[in-house]
N, C-alpha and C positions, 0 to 999 in steps of 0.2 A: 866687698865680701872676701874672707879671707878662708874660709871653711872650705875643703876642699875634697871633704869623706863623701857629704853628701851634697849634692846639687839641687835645691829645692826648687829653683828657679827652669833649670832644666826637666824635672821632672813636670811641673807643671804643665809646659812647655808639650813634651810627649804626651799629655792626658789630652790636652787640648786637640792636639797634632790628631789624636784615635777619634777623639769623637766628630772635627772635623772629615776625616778620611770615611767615617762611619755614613757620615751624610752625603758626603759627595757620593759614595757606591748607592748609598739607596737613590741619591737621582737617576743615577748611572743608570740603576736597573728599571726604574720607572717609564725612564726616554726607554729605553731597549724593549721592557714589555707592553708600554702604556697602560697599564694597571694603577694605582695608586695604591690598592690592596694586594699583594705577592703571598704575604702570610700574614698569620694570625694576630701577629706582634704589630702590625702594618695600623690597625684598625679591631680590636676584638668585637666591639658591638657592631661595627660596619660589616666586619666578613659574614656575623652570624646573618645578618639582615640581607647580605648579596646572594648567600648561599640560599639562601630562602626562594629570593626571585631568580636567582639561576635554576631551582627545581622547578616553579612555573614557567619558566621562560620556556625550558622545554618538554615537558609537556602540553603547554600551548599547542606548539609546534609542531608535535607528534598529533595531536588535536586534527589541524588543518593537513598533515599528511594523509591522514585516516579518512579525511572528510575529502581529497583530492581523488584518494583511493576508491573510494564509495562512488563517486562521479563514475570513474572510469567502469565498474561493474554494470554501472544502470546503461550507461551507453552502451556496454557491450548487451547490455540484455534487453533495452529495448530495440539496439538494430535487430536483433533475430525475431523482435514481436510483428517488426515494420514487415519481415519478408512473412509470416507466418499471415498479417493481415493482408498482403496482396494476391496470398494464395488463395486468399477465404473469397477475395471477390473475385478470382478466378472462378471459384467453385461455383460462387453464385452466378456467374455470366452462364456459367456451362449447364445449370441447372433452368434458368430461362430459357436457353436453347432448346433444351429436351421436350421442355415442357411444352414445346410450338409445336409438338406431334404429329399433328395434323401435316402440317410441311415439311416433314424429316421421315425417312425413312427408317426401316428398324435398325440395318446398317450403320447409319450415322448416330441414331442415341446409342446403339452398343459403344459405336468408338467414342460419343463424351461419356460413355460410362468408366471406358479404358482409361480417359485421358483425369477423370473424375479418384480413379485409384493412383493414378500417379501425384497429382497433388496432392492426396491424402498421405501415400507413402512421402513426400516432401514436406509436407509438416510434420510427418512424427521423425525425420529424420533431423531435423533443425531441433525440434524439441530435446534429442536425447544426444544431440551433439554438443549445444551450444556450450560454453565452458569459459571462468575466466580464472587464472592460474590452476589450473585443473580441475576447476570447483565446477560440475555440471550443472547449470541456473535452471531450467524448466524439465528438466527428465523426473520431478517430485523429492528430488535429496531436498530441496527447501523448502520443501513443504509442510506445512503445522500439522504434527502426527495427532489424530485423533482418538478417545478411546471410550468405550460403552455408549458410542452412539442409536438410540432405539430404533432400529429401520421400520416400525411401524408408526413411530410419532415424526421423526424427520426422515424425507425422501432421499437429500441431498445437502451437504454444508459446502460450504467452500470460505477458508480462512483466509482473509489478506494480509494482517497483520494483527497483535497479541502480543503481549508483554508476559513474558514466564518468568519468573523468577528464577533464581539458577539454582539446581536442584530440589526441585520444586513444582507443582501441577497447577493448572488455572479452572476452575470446573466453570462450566456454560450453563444455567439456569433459566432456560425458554419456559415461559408462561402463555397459556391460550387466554386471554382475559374475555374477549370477544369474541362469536363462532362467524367463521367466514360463509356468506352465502353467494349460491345463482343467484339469479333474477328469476322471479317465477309468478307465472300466472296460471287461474284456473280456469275454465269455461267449460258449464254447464247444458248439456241438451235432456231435458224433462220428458221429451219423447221417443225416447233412444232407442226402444225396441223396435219402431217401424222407420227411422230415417231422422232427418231435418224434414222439420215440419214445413219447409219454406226452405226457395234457393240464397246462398247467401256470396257475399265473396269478402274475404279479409286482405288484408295489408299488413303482413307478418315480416316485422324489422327484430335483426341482432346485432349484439357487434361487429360479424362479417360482413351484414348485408341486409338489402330489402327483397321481400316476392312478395306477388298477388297470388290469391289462389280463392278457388270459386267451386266453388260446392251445388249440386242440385239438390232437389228437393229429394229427400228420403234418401239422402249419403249417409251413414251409419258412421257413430263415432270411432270406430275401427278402423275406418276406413281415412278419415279424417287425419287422426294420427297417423296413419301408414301416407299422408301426402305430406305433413310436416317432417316427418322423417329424413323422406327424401329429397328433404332441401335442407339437409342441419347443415349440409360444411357449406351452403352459401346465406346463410340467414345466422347461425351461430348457436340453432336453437332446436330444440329436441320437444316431442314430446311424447307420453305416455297416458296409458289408460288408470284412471281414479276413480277410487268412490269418496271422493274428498266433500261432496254432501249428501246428508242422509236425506233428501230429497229428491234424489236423484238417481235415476238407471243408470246412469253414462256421464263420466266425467275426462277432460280432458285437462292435462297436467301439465303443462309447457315452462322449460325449463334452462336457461342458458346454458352451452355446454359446458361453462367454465366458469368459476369464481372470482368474484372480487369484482369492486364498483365499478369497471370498465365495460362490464359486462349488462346488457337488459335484453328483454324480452317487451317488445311494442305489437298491440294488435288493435287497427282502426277498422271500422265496419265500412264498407264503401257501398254495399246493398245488404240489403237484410237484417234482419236484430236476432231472428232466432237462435242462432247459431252464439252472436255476439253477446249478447246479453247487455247491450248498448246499442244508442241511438246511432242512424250513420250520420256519417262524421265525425265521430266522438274517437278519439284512441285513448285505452286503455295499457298505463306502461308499468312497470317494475325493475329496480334497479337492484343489481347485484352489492355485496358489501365484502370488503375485504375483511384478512383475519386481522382482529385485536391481539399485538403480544408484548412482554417486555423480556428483553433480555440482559440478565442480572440485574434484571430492577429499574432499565433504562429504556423508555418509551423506543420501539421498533419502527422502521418503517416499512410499511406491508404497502403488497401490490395484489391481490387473489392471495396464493399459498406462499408467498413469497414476501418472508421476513428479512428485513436491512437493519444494521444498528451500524452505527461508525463515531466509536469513540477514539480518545488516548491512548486507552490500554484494551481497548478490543476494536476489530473491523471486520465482518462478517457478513455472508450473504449464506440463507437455506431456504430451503421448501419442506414444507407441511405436509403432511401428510393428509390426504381428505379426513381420514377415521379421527387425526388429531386437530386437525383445524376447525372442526364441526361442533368441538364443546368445548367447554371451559376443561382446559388439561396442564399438566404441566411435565415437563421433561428433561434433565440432565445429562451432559456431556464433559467429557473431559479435553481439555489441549495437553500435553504431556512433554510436549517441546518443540523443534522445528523451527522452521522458517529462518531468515538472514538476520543477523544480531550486529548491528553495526556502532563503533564507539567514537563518536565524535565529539566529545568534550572531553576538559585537564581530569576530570573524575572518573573514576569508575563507579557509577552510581546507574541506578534505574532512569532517573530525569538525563543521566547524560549519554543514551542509547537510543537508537530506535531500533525499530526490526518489522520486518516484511514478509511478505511470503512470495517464493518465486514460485506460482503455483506450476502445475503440468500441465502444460500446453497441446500433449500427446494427442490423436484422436478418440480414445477410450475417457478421457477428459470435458474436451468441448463438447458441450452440452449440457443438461443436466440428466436425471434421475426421469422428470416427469413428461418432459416431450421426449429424451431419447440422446443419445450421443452422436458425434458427429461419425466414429468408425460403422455406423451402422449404415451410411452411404457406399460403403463399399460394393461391389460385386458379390452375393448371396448373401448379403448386410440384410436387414428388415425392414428399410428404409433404403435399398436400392432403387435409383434414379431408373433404369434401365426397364424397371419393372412398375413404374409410371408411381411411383410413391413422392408425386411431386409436393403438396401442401404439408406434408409431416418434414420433406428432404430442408423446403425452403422456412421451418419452423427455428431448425436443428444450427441450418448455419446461419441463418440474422441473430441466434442468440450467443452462436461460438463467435459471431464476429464483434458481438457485445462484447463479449467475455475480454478478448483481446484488446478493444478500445478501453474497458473498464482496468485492466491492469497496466497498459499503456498507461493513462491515466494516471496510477496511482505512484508508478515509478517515478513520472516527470511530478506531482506535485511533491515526489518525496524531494525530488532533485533541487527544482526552485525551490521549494517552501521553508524545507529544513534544512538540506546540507549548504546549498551556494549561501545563504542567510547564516547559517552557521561560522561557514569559513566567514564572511565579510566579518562578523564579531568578534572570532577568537582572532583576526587579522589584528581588530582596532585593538585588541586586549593585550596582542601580541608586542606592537609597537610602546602602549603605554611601559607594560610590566620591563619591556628591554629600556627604556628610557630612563625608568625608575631606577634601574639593575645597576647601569650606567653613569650616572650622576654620584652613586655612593662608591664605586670601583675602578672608574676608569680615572685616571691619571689627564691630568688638565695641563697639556704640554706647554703653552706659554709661561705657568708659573711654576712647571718642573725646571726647565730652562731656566729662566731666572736664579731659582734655586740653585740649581748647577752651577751657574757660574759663579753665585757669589758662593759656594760651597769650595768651587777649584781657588777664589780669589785666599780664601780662608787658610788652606791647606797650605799654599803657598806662603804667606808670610807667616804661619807657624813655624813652617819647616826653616825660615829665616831667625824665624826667633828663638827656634831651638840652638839654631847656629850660633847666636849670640851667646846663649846661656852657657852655652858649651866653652866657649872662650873664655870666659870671665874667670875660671879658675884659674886661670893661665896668670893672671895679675899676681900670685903668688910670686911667682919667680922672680918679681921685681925685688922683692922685699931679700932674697938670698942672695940677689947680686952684689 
C-alpha cells in the first residue's frame, strides 16, 4: 500500500471496532439489567408484546390484592356478627329465665330485664361502631337503599346482595301468582239455638300444639268458640262464629293463626258426632298453603308470607302482606344503590364484581315488620320481658338470631366460594402471564455471557487490527529513504 491520504484498511477497521464496542455495551447492559428487551430498538414486536403482559401482570396483582383486601373486611365484619350472635343467646338464656316466673321473683325478672337492656344497648353499640378503614359495616351505610316500597303490599324487605349498575336503578317486580292460606275447617251445629244436642269431646291439634276439650250437652256455639279461643297460643288455632251454611243456625270457623303450609287445623271426635260431624275416631285435617310469587320472573321461595329468591344478580328476603298475599297481585320496588361493591378481577366489568349488603344489625333492625323488632324488648318496649311478654319476646329473638346466622352465612360463602377461589385463579393466571412476560424480556444469562465474551474477544483484536492498519502507512518512508 502506498496511499497514504486515505486509510481504507483502517477505516474499516474502526467501523468494525463501533459495531463490535456496540455489542459488547448491549451485553454489558443486559448482564447489569437482565432484560434482553431495555428498548424499543432491542425487540420492537417483542416490547409491543411484553408491554402487553406487563399491563396484565399487574392488574392480576392488583386482582389478588383487592381480593386479599375483601378477606380482611369480611373477617372484620363477621368477628362483630360472632360477638353480636353470643349476645342474642345471652338474650335468649335471660328470656328462659324470666319466663320460670313461677320460681323468680318480681325483683329478679326486673333485673334480667335490666341486664336484658344492657345487652341490647351492646348490640346496637357493636352495630354502629364496627368499622374497617373508617367504613362503618352494619350501622346501614351498606345497606341496599330502597325506594317506592308499597307498605300495604310488602311488610318488610331486607336486601343481601344486588347488582346496580353504576349510575343506574334495579326495579323489583314481586308477583302474587298463588293466594297464601290458613288451614281451615268448618263445623256445623243444626241445633244451635238450644245447645249441642249431645255431649261431645274433640282433639283440637295446631302447629303449636294439641288439647282435648269436652263440651256438654246444650253448650252453645258461642260458647264453643270462646273455649277454642282460649287455647289459640297453645293449639295455633283460633276460631270464630259463621254462617258458612245456609242450613245452618250456628257455624264454627276454625282457623290457623298463621299462614303457609306449616300451618293446620286437626279435629278428631273422641265421643260424640254431634258436634263433629264425624264418626269417633275419625280426624278431620286442613293444611295451610304458602304464598305463590315470582320475583322478576324467577320462581320465589315462600314459607307463609315470606318470599326468598337468591339469584346472581339479586338475593332477597320480604314479607307480604296479608291484604297482598291473599290474591293474585302484583307490586314494584326500587334498589337505587347501596351495599359493598367489591372488584376482584383484571376488569372492570359487571362479571368481575360482586357486591353484598352489610345490612343493620342495630336493635330497631332485628326482626321483622310482622312479629316485631328486637328493640321492642326493651324496658317500656311492647314486647318487654318484664311485663311477662314471653312467647312474642322468644318469637323476636329466634328470628334475630336467624338473621345473624343467615348473614354470617352469607359473608363466609362470599369468602370461600368467590374470593379465596378467586385469589387461587388469578394466582394460577398470575404465574402463567409472568412466565409468559418473562420468556419474551428477560435476558438468558448464560448466553449473554457468552455473548459477552466473545463480544470483549472481538473488540480486542480489532483494536489490534486497527493497530496494524495504522502502521502500514508508515512503509512509505521506506521508499524516501
Amino acid at each position: 500500500m502506498t496511499r497514504i491520504n486515505t486509510n481504507v484498511v483502517a477505516m474499516t477497521a474502526i467501523a468494525q471496532l463501533g459495531r463490535n464496542n456496540l455489542d459488547l455495551n448491549t451485553r454489558l447492559q443486559r448482564l447489569s439489567t437482565g432484560l434482553r428487551i431495555n428498548r424499543g430498538k432491542d425487540d420492537p414486536a417483542g416490547l409491543i408484546a411484553s408491554e402487553t403482559l406487563r399491563a396484565e401482570i399487574r392488574a392480576v396483582s392488583q386482582a389478588v390484592t383487592n381480593s386479599q383486601r375483601v378477606i380482611n373486611v369480611i373477617s372484620t365484619g363477621e368477628g362483630a356478627l360472632n360477638e353480636v350472635s353470643s349476645l342474642l343467646l345471652d338474650l335468649r338464656s335471660l328470656l328462659l329465665s324470666s319466663a320460670n316466673e313461677g320460681a323468680l321473683t318480681a325483683a329478679e325478672i326486673d333485673a334480667n330485664q335490666l341486664e336484658i337492656d344492657s345487652l341490647l344497648q351492646s348490640v346496637d353499640r357493636i352495630a354502629q361502631t364496627t368499622a374497617f378503614g373508617g367504613k362503618k359495616l352494619f350501622s346501614g351505610n351498606l345497606d341496599y337503599r330502597l325506594a317506592n316500597v308499597d307498605q300495604t303490599s310488602i311488610a318488610s324487605v331486607q336486601t343481601y346482595s344486588a347488582r346496580v349498575p353504576e349510575g343506574a336503578n334495579v326495579d323489583v317486580v314481586v308477583q302474587v301468582t298463588g293466594s297464601a292460606q290458613t288451614a281451615q275447617l268448618t263445623y256445623i251445629e243444626p241445633v244451635a239455638t238450644t245447645g249441642l244436642s249431645g255431649a261431645a269431646t274433640i282433639e283440637l291439634a295446631g302447629a303449636k300444639g294439641v288439647e282435648s276439650l269436652s263440651f256438654a250437652s246444650g253448650t252453645s256455639v258461642a260458647n264453643i268458640v270462646t273455649a277454642i279461643n282460649a287455647l289459640a297460643s297453645v293449639t295455633g288455632v283460633s276460631a270464630v262464629l259463621s254462617t258458612a251454611a245456609s242450613n245452618s243456625v250456628g257455624a264454627i270457623l276454625m282457623n290457623s293463626n298463621e299462614f303457609g303450609s306449616a300451618q293446620f287445623v286437626s279435629v278428631k271426635a273422641l265421643s260424640g258426632t254431634t258436634f263433629v260431624s264425624t264418626t269417633v275416631g275419625e280426624t278431620v285435617r286442613d293444611d295451610g298453603q304458602d304464598v305463590s310469587a315470582l320475583i322478576n320472573g324467577q320462581l320465589a321461595n315462600t314459607d307463609g308470607l315470606r318470599v326468598d329468591v337468591r339469584t346472581a344478580s339479586l338475593d332477597t328476603r320480604l314479607f307480604l302482606t296479608q291484604l297482598a298475599a291473599t290474591v293474585v297481585s302484583s307490586t314494584t320496588y326500587t334498589i337505587t344503590g347501596g351495599g359493598a361493591r367489591f372488584q376482584i378481577t383484571p376488569e372492570v366489568t359487571t362479571n368481575g364484581q360482586v357486591s353484598i349488603g352489610f345490612n343493620s344489625v342495630t336493635t330497631g333492625n332485628l326482626g321483622n315488620a310482622v312479629i316485631g323488632f328486637l328493640n321492642s324488648l326493651r324496658s317500656g318496649g311492647a314486647n318487654e320481658i318484664a311485663q311477662g311478654n314471653f312467647i312474642a319476646a322468644e318469637r323476636i329473638i329466634s328470628d334475630s338470631i336467624n338473621q345473624i346466622a343467615s348473614q354470617r352465612g352469607r359473608l363466609g360463602g362470599l369468602q370461600k366460594n368467590q374470593i379465596e377461589t378467586n385469589i387461587n385463579s388469578q394466582q394460577v393466571q398470575l404465574e402463567n402471564v409472568t412466565a409468559a412476560e418473562s420468556s419474551i424480556r428477560d435476558a438468558d444469562m448464560a448466553a449473554e455471557i457468552s455473548a459477552m465474551t466473545r463480544a470483549q474477544i472481538l473488540v480486542q483484536s480489532t483494536q489490534l487490527t486497527l493497530q496494524i492498519a495504522n502502521q502500514q502507512p508508515q512503509a512509505v518512508l521506506q521508499l524516501l529513504g
